[in-house]
PyMOL Python script that loads the backbone (N, CA, C, O; Angstrom):
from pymol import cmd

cmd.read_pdbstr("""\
ATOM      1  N   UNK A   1     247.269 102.154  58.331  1.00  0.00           N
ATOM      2  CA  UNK A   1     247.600 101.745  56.982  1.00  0.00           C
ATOM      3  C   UNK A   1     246.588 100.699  56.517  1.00  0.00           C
ATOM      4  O   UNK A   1     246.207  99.865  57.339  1.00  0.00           O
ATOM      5  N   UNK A   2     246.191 100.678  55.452  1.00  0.00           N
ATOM      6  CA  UNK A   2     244.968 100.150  54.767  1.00  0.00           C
ATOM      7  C   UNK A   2     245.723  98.701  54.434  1.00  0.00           C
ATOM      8  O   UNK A   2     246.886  98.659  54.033  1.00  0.00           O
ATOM      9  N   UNK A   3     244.908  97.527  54.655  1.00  0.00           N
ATOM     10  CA  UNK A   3     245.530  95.914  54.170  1.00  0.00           C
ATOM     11  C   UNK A   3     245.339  96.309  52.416  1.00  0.00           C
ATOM     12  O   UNK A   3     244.296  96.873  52.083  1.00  0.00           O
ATOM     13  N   UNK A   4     246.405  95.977  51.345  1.00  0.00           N
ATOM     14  CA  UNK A   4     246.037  96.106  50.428  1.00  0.00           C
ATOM     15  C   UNK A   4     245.986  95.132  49.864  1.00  0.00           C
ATOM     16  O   UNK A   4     245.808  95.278  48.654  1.00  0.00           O
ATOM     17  N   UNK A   5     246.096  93.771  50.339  1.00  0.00           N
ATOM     18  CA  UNK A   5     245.596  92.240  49.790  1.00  0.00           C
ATOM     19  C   UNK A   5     244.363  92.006  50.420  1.00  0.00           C
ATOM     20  O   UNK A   5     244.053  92.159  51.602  1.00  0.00           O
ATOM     21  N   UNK A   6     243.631  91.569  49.355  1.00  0.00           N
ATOM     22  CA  UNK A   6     241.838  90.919  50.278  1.00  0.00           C
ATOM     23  C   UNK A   6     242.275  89.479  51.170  1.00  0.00           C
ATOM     24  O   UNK A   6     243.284  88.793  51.335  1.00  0.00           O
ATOM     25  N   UNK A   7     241.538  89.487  51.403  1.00  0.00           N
ATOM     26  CA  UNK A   7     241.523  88.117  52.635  1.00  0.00           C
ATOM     27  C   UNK A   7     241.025  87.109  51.957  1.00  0.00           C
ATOM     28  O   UNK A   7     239.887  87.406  51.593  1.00  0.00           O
ATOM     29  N   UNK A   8     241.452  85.656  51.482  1.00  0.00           N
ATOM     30  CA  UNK A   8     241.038  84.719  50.728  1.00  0.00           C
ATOM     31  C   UNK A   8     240.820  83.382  51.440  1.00  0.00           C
ATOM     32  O   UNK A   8     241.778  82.942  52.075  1.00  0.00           O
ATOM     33  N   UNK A   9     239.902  82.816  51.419  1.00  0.00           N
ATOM     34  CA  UNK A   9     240.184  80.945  51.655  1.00  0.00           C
ATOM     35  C   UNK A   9     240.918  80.692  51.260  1.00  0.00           C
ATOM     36  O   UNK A   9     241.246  81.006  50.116  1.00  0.00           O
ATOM     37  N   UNK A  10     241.634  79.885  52.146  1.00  0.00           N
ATOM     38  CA  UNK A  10     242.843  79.109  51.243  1.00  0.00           C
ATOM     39  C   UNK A  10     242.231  77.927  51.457  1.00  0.00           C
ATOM     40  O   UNK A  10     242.887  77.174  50.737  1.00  0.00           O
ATOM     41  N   UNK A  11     241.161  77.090  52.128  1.00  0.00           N
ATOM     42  CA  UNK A  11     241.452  75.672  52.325  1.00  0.00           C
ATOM     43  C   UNK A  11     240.736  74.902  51.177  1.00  0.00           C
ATOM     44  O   UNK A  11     239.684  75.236  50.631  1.00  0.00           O
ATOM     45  N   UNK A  12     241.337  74.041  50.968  1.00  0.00           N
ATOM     46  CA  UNK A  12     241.350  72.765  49.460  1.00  0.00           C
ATOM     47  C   UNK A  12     239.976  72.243  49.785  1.00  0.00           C
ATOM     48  O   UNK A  12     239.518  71.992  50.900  1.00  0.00           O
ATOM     49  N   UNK A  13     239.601  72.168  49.016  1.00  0.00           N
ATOM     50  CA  UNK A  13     238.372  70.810  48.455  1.00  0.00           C
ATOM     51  C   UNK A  13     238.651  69.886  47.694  1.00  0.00           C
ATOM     52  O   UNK A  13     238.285  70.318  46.601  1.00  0.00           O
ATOM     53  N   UNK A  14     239.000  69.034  47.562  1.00  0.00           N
ATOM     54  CA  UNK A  14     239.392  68.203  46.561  1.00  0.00           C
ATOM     55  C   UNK A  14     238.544  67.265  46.238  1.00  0.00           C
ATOM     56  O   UNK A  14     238.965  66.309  45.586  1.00  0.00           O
ATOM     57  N   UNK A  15     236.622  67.357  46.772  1.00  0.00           N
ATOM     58  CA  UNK A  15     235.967  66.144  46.491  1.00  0.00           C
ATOM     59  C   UNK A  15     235.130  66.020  45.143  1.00  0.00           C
ATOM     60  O   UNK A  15     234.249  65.172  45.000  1.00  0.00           O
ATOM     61  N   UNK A  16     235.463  66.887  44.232  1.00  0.00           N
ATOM     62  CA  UNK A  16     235.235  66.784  42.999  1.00  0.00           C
ATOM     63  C   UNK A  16     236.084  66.928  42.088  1.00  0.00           C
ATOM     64  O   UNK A  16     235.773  67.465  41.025  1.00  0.00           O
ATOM     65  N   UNK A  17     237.520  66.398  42.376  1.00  0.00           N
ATOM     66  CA  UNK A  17     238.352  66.290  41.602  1.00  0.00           C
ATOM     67  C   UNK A  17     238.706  65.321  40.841  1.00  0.00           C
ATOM     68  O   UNK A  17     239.746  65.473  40.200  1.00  0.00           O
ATOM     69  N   UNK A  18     238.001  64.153  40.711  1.00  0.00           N
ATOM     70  CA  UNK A  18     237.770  62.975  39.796  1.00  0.00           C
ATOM     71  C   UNK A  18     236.973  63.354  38.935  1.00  0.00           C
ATOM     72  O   UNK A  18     237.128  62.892  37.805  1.00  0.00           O
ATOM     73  N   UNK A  19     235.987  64.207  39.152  1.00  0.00           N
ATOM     74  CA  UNK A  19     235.077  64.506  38.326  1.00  0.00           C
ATOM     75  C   UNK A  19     235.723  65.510  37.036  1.00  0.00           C
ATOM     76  O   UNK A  19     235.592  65.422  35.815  1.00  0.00           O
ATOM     77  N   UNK A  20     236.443  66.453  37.870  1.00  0.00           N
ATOM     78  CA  UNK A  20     236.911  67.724  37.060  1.00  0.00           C
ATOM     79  C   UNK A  20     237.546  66.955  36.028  1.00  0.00           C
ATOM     80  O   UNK A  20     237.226  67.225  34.871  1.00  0.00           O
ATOM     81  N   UNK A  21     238.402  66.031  36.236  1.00  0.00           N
ATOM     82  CA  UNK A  21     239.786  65.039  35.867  1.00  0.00           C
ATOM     83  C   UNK A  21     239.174  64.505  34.574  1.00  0.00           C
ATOM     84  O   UNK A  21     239.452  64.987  33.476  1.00  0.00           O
ATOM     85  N   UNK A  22     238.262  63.409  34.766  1.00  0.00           N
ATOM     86  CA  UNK A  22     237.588  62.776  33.817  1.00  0.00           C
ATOM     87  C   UNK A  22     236.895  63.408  32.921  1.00  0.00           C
ATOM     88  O   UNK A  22     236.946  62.925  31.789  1.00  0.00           O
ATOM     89  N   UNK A  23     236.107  64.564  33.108  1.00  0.00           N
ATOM     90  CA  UNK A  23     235.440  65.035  32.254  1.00  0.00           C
ATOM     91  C   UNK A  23     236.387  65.440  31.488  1.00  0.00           C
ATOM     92  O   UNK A  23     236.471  64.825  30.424  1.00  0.00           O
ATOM     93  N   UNK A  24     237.560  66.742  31.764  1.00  0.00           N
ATOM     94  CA  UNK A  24     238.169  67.395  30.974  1.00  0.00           C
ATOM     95  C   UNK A  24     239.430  66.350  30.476  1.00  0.00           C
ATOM     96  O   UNK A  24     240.347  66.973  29.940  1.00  0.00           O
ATOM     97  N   UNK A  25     239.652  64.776  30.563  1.00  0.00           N
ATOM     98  CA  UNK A  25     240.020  64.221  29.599  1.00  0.00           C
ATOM     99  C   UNK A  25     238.855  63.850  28.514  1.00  0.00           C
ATOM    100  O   UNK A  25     239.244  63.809  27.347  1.00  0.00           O
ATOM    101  N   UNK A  26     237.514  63.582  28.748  1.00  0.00           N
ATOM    102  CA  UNK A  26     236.995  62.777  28.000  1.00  0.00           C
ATOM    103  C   UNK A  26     236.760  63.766  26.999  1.00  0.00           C
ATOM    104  O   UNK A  26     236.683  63.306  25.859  1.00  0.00           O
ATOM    105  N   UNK A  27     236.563  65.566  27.170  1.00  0.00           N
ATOM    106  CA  UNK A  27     236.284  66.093  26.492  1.00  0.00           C
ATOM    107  C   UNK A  27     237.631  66.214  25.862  1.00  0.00           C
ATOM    108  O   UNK A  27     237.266  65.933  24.720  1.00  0.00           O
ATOM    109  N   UNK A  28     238.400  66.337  25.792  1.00  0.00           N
ATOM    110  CA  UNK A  28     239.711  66.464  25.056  1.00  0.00           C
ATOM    111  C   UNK A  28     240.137  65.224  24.462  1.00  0.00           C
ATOM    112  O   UNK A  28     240.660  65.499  23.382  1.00  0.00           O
ATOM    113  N   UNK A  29     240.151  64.136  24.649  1.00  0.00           N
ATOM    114  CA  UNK A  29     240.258  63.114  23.781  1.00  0.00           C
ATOM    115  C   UNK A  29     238.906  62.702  22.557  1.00  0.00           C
ATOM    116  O   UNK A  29     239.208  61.932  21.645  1.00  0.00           O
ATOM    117  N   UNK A  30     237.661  63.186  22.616  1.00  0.00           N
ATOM    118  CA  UNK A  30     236.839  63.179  22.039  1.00  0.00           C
ATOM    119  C   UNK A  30     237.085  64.524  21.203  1.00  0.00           C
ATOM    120  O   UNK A  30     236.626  64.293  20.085  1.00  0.00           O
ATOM    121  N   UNK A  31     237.441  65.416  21.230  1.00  0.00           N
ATOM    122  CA  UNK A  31     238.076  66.917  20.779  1.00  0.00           C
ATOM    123  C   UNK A  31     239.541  66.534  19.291  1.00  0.00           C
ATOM    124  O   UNK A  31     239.841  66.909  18.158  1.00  0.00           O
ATOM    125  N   UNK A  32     240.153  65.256  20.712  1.00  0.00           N
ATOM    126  CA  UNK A  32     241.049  65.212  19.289  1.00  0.00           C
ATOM    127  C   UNK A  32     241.032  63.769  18.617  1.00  0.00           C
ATOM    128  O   UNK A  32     242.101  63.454  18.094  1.00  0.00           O
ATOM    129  N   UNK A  33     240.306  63.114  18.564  1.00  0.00           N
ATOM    130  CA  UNK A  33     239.603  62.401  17.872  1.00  0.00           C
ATOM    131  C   UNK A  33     239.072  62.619  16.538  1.00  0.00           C
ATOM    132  O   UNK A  33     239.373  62.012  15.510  1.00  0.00           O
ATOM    133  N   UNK A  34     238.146  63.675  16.710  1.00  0.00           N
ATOM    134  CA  UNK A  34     237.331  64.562  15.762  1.00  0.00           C
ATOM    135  C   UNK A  34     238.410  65.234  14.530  1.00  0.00           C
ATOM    136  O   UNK A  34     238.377  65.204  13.300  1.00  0.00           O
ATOM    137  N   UNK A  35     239.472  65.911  15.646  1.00  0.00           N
ATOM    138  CA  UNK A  35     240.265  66.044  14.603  1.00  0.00           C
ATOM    139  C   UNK A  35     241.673  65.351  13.983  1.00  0.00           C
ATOM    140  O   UNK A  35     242.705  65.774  13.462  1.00  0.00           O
ATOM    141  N   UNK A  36     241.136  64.101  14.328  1.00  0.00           N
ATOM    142  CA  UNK A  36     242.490  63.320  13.689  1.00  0.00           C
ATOM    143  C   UNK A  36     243.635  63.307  14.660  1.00  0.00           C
ATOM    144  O   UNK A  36     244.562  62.543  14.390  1.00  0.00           O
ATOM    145  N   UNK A  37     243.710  63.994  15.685  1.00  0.00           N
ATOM    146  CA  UNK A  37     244.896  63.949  16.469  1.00  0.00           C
ATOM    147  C   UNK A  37     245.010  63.052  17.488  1.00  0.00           C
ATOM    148  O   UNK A  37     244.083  62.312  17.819  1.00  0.00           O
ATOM    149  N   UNK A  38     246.607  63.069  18.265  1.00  0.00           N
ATOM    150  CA  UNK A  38     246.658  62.031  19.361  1.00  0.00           C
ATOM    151  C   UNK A  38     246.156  61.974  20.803  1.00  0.00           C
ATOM    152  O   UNK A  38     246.721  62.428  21.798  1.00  0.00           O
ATOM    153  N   UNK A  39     244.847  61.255  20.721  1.00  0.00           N
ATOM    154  CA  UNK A  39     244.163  60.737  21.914  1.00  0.00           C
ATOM    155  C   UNK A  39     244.597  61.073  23.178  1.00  0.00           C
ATOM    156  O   UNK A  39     243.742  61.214  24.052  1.00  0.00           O
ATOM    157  N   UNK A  40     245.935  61.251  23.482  1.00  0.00           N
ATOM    158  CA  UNK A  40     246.517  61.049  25.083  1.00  0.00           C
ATOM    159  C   UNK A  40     246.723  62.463  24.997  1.00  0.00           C
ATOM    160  O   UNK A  40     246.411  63.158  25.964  1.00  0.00           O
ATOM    161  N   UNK A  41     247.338  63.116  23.690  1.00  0.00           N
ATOM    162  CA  UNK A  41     247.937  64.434  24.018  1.00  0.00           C
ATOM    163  C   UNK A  41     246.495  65.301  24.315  1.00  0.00           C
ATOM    164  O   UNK A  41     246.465  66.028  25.308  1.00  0.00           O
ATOM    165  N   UNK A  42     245.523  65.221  23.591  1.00  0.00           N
ATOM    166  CA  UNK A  42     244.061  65.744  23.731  1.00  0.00           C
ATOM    167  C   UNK A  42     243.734  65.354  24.977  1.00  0.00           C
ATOM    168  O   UNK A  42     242.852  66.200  25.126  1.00  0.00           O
ATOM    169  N   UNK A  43     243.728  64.852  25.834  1.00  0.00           N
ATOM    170  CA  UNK A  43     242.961  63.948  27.107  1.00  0.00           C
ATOM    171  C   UNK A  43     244.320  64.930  28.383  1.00  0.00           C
ATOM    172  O   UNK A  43     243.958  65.326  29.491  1.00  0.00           O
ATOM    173  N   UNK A  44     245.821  65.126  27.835  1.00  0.00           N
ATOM    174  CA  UNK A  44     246.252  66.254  28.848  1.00  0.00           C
ATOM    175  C   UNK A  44     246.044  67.296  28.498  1.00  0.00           C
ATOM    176  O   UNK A  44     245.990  67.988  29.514  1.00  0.00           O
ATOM    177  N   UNK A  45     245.890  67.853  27.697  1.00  0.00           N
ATOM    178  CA  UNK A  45     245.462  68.947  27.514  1.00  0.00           C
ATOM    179  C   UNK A  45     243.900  69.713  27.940  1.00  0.00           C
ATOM    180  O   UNK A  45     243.657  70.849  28.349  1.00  0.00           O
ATOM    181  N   UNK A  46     242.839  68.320  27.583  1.00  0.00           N
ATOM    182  CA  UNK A  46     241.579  68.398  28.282  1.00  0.00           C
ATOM    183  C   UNK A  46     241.816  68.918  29.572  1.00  0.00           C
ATOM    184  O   UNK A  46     241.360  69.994  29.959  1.00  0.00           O
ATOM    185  N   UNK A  47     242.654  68.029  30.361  1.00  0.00           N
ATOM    186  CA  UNK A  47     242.729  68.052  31.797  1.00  0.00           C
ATOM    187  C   UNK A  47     243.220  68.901  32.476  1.00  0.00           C
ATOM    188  O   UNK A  47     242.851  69.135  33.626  1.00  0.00           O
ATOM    189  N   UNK A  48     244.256  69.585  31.800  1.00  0.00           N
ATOM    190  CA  UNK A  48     245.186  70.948  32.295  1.00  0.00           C
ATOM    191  C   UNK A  48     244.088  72.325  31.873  1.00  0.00           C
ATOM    192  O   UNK A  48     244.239  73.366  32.511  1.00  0.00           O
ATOM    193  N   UNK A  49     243.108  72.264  30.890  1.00  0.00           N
ATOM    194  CA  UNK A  49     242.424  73.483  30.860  1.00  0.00           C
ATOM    195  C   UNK A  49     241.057  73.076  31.616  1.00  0.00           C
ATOM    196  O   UNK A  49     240.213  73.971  31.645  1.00  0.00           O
ATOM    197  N   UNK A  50     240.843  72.302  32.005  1.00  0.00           N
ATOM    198  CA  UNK A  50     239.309  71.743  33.280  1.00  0.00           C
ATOM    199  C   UNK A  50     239.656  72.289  34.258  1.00  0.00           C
ATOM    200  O   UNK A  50     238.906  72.916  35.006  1.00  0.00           O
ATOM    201  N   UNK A  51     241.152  72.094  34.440  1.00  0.00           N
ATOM    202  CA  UNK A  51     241.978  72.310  36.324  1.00  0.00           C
ATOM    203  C   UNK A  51     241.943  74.176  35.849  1.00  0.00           C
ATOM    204  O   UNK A  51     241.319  74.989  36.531  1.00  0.00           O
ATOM    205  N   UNK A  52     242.571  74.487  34.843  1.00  0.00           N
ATOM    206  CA  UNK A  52     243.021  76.026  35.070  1.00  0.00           C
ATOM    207  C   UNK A  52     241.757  76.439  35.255  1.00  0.00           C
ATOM    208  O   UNK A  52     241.689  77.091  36.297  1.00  0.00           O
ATOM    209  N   UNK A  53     240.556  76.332  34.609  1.00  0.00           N
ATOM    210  CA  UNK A  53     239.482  76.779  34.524  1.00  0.00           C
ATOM    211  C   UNK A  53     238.648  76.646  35.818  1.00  0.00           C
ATOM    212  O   UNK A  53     238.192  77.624  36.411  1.00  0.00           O
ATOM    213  N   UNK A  54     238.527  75.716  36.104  1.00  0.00           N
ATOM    214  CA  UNK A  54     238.268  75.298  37.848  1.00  0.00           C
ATOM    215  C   UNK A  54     239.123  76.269  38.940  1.00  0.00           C
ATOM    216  O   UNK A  54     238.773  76.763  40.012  1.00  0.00           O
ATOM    217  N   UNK A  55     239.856  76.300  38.510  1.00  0.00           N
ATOM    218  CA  UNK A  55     240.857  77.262  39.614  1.00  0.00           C
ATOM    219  C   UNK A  55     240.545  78.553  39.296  1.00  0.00           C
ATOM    220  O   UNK A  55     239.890  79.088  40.190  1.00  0.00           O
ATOM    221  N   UNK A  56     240.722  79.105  38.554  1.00  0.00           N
ATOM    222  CA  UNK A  56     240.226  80.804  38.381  1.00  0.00           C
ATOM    223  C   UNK A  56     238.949  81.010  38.526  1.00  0.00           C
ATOM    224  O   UNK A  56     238.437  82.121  38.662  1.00  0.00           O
ATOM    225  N   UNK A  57     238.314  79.851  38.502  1.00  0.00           N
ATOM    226  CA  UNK A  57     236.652  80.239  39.280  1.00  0.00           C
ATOM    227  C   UNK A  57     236.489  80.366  40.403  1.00  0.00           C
ATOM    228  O   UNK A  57     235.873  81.230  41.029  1.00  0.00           O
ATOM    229  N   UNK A  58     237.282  79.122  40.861  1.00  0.00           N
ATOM    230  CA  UNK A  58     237.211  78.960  42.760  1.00  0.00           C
ATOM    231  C   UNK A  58     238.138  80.116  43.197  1.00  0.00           C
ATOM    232  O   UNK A  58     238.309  79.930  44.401  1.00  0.00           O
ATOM    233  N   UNK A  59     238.800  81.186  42.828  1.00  0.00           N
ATOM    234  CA  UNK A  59     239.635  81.640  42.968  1.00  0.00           C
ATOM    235  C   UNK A  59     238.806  83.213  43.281  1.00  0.00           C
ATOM    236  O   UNK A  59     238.654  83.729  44.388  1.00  0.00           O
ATOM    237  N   UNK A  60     238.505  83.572  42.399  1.00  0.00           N
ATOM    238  CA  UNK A  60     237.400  84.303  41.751  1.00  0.00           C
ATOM    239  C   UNK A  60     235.841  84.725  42.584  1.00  0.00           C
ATOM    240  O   UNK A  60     235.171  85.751  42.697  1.00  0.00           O
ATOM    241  N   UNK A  61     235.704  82.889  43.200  1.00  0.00           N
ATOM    242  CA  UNK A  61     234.281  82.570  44.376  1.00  0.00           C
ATOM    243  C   UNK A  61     234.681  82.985  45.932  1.00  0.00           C
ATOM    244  O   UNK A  61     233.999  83.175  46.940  1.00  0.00           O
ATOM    245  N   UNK A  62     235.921  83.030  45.694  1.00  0.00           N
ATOM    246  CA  UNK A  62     236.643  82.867  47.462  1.00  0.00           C
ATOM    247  C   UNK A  62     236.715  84.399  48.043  1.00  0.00           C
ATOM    248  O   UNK A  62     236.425  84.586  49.225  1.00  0.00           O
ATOM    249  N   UNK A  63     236.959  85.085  47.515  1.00  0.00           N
ATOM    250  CA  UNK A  63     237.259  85.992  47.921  1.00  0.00           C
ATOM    251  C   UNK A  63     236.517  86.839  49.220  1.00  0.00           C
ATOM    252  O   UNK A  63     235.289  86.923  49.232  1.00  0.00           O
ATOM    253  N   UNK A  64     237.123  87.296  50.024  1.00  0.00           N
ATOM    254  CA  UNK A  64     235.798  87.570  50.892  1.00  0.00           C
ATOM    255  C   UNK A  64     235.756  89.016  51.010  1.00  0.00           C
ATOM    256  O   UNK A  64     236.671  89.799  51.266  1.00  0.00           O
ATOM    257  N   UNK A  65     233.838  89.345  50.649  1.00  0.00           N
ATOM    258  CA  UNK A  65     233.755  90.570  50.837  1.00  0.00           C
ATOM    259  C   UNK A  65     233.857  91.244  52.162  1.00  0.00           C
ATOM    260  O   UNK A  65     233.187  90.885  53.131  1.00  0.00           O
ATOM    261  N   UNK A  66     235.123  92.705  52.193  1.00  0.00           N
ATOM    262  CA  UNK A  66     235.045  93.497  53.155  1.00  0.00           C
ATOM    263  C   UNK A  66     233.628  94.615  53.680  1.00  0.00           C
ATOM    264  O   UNK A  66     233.554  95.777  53.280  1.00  0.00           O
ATOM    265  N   UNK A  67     232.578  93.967  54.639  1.00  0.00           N
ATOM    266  CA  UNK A  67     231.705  94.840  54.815  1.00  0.00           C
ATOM    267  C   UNK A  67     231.874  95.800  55.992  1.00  0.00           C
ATOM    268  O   UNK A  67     230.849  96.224  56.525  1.00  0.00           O
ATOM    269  N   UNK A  68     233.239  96.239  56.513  1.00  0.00           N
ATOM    270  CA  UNK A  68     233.499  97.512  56.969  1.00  0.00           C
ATOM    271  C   UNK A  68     234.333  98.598  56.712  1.00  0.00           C
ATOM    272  O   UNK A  68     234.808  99.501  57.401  1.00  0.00           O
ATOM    273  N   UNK A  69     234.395  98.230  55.383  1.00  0.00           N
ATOM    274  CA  UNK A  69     235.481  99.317  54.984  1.00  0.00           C
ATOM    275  C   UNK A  69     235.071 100.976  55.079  1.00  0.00           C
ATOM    276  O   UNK A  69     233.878 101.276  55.128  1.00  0.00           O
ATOM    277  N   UNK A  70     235.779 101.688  55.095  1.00  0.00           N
ATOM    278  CA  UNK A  70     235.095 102.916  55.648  1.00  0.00           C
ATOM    279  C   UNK A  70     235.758 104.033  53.827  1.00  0.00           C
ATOM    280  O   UNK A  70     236.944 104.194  53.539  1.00  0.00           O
ATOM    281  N   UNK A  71     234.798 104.461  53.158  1.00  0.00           N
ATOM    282  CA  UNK A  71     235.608 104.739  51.736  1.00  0.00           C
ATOM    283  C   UNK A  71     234.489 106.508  52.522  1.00  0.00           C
ATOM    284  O   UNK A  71     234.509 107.574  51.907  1.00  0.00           O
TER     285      UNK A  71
END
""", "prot")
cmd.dss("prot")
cmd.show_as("cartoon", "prot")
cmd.util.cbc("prot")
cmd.orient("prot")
């Protein structure tokens, strides 16, 4: 019977996660700035689409190619 889930990294990195953090507030509070809106709500929102976006990449990078599959 064929595995029908790929095989993934699971293990964490977390040493650029200050980075991810800060940027995607500074860009979101500078975002709602521009448009008149509230500073903090722009700065979580920055931060929750830096992380989703970060994650479906690393997610995306991990995967490991099967080089014996027999098709």
């Amino acid at each position: 019977m064929k595995n029908l889930f790929k095989k993934q990294n699971t293990e964490m990195d977390f040493s650029s996660l200050s980075t991810i953090l800060t940027s995607g507030a500074a860009a979101g509070i500078a975002i709602a700035n521009h448009l008149g809106k509230n500073p903090k709500t722009g700065g979580i929102i920055g931060v929750g689409l830096s992380l989703l976006v970060t994650g479906l990449i690393t997610a995306m990078d991990d995967t490991i190619p099967n080089h014996n599959s027999n098709n």
